[in-house]
Backbone as a printed PyTorch tensor [residue, N CA C, xyz], in Angstrom:
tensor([[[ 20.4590, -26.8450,  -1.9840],
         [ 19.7430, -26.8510,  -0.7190],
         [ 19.9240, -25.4950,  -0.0500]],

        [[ 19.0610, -25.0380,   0.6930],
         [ 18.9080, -23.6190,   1.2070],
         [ 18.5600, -23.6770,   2.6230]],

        [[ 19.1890, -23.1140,   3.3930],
         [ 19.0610, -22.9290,   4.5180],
         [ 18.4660, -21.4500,   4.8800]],

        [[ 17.5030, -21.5880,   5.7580],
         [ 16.7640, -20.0680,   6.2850],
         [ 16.8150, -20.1340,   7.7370]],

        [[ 17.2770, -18.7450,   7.9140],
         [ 17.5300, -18.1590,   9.3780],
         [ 15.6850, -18.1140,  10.0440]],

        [[ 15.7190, -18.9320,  10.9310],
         [ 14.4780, -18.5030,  11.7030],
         [ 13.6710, -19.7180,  11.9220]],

        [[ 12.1770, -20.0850,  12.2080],
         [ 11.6150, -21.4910,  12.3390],
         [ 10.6220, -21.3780,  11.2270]],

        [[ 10.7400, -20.8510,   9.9780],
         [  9.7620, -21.3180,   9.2230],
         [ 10.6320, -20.7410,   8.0670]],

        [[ 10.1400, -21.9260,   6.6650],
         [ 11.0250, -21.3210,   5.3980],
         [  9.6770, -21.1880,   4.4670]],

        [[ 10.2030, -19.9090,   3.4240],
         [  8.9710, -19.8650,   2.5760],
         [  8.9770, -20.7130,   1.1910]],

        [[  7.9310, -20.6750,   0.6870],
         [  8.0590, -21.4460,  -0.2640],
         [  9.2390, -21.5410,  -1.5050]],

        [[ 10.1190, -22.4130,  -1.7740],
         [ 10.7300, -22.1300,  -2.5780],
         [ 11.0470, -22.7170,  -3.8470]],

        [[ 11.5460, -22.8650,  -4.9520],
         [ 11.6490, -23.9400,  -6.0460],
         [ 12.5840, -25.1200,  -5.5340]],

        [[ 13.4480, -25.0450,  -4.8760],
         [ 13.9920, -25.7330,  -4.4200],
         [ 14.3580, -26.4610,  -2.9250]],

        [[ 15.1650, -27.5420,  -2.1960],
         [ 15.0360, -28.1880,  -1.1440],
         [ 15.2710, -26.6150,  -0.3550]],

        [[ 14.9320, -27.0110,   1.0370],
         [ 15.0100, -26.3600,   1.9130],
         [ 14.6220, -26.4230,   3.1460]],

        [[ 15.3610, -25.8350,   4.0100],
         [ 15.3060, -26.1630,   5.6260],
         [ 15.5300, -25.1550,   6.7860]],

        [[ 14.5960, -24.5300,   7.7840],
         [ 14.5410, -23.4210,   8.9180],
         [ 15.5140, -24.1410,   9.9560]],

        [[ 16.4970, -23.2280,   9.8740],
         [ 17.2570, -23.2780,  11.0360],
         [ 17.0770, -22.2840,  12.6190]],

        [[ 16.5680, -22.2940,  13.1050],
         [ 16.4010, -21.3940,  14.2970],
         [ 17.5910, -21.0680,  15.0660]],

        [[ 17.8040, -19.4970,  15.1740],
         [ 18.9520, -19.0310,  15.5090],
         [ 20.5360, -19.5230,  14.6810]],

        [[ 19.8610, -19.4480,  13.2310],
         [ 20.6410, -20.3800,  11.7730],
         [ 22.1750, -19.0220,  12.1000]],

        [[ 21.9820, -17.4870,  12.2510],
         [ 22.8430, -17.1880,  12.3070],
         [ 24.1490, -17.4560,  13.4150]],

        [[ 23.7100, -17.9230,  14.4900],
         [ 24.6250, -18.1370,  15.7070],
         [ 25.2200, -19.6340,  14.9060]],

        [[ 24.8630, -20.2440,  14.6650],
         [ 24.9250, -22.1790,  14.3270],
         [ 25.6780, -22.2820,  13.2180]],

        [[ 25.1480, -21.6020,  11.7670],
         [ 25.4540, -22.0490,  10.6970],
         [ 26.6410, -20.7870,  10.5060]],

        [[ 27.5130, -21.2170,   9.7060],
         [ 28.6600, -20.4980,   9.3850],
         [ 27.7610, -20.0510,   7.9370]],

        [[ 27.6550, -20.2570,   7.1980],
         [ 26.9900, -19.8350,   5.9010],
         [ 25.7660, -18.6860,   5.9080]],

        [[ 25.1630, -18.7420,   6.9720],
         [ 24.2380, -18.0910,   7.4830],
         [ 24.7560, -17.1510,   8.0370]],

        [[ 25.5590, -17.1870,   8.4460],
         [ 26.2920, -15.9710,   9.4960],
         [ 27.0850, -14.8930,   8.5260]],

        [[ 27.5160, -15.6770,   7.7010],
         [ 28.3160, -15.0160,   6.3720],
         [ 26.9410, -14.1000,   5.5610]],

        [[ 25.2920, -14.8500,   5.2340],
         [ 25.1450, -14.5890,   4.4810],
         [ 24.5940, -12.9940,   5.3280]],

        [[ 23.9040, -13.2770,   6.6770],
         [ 23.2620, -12.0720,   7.2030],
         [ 24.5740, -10.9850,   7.4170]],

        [[ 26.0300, -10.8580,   7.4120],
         [ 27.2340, -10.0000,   7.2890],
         [ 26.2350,  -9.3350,   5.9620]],

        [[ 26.4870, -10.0510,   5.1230],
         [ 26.4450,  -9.6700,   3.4870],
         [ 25.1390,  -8.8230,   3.4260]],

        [[ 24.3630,  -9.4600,   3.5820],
         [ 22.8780,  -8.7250,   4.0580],
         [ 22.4340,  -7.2000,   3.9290]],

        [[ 23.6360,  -7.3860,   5.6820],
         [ 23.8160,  -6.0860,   6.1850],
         [ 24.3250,  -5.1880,   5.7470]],

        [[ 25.6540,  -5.0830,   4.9100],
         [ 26.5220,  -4.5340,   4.1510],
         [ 25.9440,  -3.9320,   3.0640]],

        [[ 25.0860,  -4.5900,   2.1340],
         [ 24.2830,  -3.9850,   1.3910],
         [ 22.8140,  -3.3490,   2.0560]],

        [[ 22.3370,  -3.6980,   3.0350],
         [ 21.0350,  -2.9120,   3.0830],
         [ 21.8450,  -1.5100,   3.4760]],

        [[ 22.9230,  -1.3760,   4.2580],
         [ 23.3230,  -0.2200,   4.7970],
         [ 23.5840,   0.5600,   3.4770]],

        [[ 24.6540,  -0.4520,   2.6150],
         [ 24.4200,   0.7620,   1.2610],
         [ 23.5150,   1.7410,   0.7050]],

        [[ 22.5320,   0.5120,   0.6640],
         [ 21.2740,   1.0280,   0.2420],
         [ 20.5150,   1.8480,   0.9100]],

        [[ 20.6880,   1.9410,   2.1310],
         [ 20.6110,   3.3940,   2.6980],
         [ 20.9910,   5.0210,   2.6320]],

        [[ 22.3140,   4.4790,   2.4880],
         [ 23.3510,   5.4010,   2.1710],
         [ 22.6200,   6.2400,   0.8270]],

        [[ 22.0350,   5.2560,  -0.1880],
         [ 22.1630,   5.8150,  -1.3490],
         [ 20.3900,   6.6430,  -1.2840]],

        [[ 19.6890,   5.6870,  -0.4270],
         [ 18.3730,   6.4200,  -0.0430],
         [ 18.3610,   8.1730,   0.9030]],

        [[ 19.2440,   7.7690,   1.3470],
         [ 19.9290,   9.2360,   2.2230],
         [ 19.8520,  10.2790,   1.1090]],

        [[ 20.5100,   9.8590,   0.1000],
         [ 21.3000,  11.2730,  -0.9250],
         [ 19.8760,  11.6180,  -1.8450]],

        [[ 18.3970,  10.6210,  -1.8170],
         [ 17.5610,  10.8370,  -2.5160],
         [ 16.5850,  11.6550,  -1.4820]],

        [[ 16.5370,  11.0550,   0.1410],
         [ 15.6740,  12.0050,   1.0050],
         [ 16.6070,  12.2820,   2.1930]],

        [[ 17.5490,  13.9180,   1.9930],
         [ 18.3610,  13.3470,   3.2390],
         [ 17.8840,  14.4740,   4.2640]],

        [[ 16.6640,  14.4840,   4.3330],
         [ 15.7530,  14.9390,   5.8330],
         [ 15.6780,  13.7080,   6.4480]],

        [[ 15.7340,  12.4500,   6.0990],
         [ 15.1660,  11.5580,   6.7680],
         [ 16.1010,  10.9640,   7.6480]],

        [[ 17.3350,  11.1760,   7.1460],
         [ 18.2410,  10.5600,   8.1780],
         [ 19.0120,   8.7410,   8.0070]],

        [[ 18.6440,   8.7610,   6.9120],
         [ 18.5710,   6.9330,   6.6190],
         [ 19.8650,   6.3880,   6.6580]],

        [[ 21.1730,   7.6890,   6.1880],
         [ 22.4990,   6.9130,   6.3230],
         [ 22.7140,   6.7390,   7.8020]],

        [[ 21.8450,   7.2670,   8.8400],
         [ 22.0260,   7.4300,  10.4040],
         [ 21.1780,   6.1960,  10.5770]],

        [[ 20.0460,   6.1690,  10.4450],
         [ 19.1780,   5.0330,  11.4030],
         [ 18.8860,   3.4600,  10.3330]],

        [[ 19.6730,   3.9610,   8.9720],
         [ 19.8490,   2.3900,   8.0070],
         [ 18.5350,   1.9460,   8.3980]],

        [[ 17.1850,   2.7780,   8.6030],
         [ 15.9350,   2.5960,   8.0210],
         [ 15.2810,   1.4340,   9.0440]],

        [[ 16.4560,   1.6140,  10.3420],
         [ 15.6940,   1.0590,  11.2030],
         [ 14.9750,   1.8560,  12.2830]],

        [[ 13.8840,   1.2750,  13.3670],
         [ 12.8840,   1.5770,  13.5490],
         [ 12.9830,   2.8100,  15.0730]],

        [[ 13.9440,   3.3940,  14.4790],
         [ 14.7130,   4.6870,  15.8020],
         [ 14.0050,   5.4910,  15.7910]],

        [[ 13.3310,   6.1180,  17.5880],
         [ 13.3930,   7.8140,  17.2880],
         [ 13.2080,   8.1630,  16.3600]],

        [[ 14.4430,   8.5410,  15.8220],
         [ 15.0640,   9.7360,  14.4600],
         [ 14.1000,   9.0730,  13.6860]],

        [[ 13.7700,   7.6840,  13.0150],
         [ 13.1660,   7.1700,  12.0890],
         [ 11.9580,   7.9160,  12.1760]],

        [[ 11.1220,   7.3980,  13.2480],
         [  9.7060,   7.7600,  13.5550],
         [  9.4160,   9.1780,  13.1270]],

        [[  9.8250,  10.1870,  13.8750],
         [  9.8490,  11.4390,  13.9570],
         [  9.8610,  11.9510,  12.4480]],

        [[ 11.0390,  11.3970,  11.4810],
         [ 11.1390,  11.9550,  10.6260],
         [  9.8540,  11.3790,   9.4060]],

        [[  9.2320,  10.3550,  10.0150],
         [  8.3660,   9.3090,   9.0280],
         [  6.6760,  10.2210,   9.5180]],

        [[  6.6050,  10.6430,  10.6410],
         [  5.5400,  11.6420,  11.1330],
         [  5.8510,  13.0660,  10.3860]],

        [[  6.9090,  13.4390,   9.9860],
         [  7.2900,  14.7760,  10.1220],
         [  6.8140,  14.8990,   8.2320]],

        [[  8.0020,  13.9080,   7.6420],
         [  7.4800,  14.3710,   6.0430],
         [  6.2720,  13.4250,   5.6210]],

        [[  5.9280,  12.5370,   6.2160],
         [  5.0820,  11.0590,   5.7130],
         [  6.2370,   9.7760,   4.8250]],

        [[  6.2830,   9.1160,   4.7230],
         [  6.4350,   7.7550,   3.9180],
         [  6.9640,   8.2240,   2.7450]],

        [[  8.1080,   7.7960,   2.3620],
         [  8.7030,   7.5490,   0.7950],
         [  8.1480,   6.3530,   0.2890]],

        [[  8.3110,   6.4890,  -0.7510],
         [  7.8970,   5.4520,  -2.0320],
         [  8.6500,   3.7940,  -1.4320]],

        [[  9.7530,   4.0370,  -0.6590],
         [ 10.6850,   2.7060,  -0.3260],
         [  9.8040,   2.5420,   1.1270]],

        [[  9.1660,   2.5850,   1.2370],
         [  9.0120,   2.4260,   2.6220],
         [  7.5240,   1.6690,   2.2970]],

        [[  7.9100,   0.2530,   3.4230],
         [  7.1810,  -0.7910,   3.4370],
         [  5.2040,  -0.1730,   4.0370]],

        [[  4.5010,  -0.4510,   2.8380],
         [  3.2830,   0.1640,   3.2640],
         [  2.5750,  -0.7260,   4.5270]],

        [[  3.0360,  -2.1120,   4.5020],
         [  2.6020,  -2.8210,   5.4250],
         [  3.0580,  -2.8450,   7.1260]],

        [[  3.9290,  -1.7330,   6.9840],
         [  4.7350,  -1.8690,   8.2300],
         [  3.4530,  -0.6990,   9.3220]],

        [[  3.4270,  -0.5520,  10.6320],
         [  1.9530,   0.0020,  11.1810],
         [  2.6150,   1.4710,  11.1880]],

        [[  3.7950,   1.4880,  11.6320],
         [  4.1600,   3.2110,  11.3570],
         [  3.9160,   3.5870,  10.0100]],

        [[  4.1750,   2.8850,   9.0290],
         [  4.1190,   4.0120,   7.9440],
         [  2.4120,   3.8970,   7.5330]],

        [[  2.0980,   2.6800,   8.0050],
         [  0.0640,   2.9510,   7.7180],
         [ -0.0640,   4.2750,   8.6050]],

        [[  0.0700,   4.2410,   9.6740],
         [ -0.3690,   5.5520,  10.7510],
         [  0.5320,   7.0850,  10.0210]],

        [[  1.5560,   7.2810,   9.4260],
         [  1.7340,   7.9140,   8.6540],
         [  0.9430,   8.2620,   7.3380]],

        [[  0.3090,   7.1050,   6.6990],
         [ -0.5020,   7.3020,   5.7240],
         [ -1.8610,   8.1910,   5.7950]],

        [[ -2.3570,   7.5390,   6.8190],
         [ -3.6240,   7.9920,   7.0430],
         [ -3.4870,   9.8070,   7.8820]],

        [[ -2.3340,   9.8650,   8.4020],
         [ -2.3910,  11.1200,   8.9640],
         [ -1.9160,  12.2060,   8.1090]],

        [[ -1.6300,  12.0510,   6.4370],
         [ -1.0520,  12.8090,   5.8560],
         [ -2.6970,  13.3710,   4.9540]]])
């Protein structure tokens, strides 16, 4: 059984259930978004050493200033979500 942080779960092979505000409530949830975090920051870290104009071990590729600026300045890496509206408005202006 699977529990998802938020009010809607996506489809999955198995049972499952939206917990809203699952990280404050559920201990398992709270553990899993720690874990989450720990690795997306890695994975920053390691995106840093591939573009490190961009700043990613600093803003862990969230949606800062520094982010913007630097996402206007060189355009969009290959990791960077095409669906997100900054990096479309980056697209089209490159």
């Amino acid at each position: 059984f699977v529990l998802i942080d938020g009010n809607r779960c996506p489809e999955l092979p198995m049972p499952s259930d939206s917990v809203v505000k699952g990280d404050l409530r559920v201990a398992e949830i709270s553990a899993a978004s720690i874990l989450a975090k720990v690795c997306r920051d890695n994975e920053m870290k390691e995106l840093d050493k591939l573009y490190p104009d961009f700043g990613f071990a600093k803003h862990k590729g969230y949606p800062t200033k520094l982010h913007f600026e630097m996402l206007a300045k060189y355009g969009p890496t290959p990791q960077h979500r095409q669906s997100f509206k900054p990096v479309q408005n980056a697209l089209a202006n490159c």
